[in-house]
N, C-alpha and C positions, 0 to 999 in steps of 0.2 A: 641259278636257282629258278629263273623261268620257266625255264624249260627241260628240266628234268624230270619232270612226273607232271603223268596225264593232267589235262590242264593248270600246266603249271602258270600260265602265266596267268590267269584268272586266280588262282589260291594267293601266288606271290604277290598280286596287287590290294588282294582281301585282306593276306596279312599288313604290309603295309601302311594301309587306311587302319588298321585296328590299332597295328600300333602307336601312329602318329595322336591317336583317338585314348590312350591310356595312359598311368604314369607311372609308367617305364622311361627313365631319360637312359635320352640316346648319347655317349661319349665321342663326340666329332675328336678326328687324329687333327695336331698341331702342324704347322711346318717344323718343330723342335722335336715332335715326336716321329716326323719322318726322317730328319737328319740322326737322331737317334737310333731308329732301325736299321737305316741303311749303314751306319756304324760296327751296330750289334752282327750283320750278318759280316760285313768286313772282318772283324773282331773272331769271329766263330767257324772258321777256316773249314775245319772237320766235319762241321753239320751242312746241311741243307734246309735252312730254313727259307718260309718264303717269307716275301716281303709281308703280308697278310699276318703270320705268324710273330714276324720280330718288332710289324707294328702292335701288336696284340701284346705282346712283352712288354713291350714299353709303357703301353697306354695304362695294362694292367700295374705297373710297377708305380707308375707318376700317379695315378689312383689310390696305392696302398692296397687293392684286391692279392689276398695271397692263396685263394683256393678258385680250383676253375673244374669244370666240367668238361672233358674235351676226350675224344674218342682221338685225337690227334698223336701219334707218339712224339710228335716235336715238343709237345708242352713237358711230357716226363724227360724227355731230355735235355732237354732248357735248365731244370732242378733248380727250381727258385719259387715254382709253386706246389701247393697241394692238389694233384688232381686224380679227380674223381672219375 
């Protein structure tokens, strides 16, 4: 994210200060929620999910969130949430 678009690392920092500055809580991954992904992608043979991904299943599952926003095709593939 830094460094993807013209001065990324000045926006990427902006954003950060803003967000730690609003309240938007931020969902920290467990050590239970990573032995859980690392499971899920075990488990899910056929896919390619990343590890980013199958922590985001998780996190999103142990959460109760069932709709997501993701330009991701891994999330419709997953077929456990609603995405938009």
């Amino acid at each position: 994210m830094l460094n993807r678009v013209r001065q990324g690392r000045r926006k990427a920092l902006a954003f950060l200060d803003a967000l730690a500055q609003s309240e938007v809580k931020v969902e920290r991954c467990t050590e239970q929620d990573e032995r859980a992904a690392i499971a899920l992608i075990r488990a899910h043979k056929d896919k390619s999910y990343s590890l980013c991904d199958a922590l985001s299943f998780v996190v999103m599952e142990r959460l109760g969130v069932g709709e997501a926003i993701s330009y991701d095709a891994d999330f419709r593939s997953y077929g456990r949430f609603l995405v938009h």
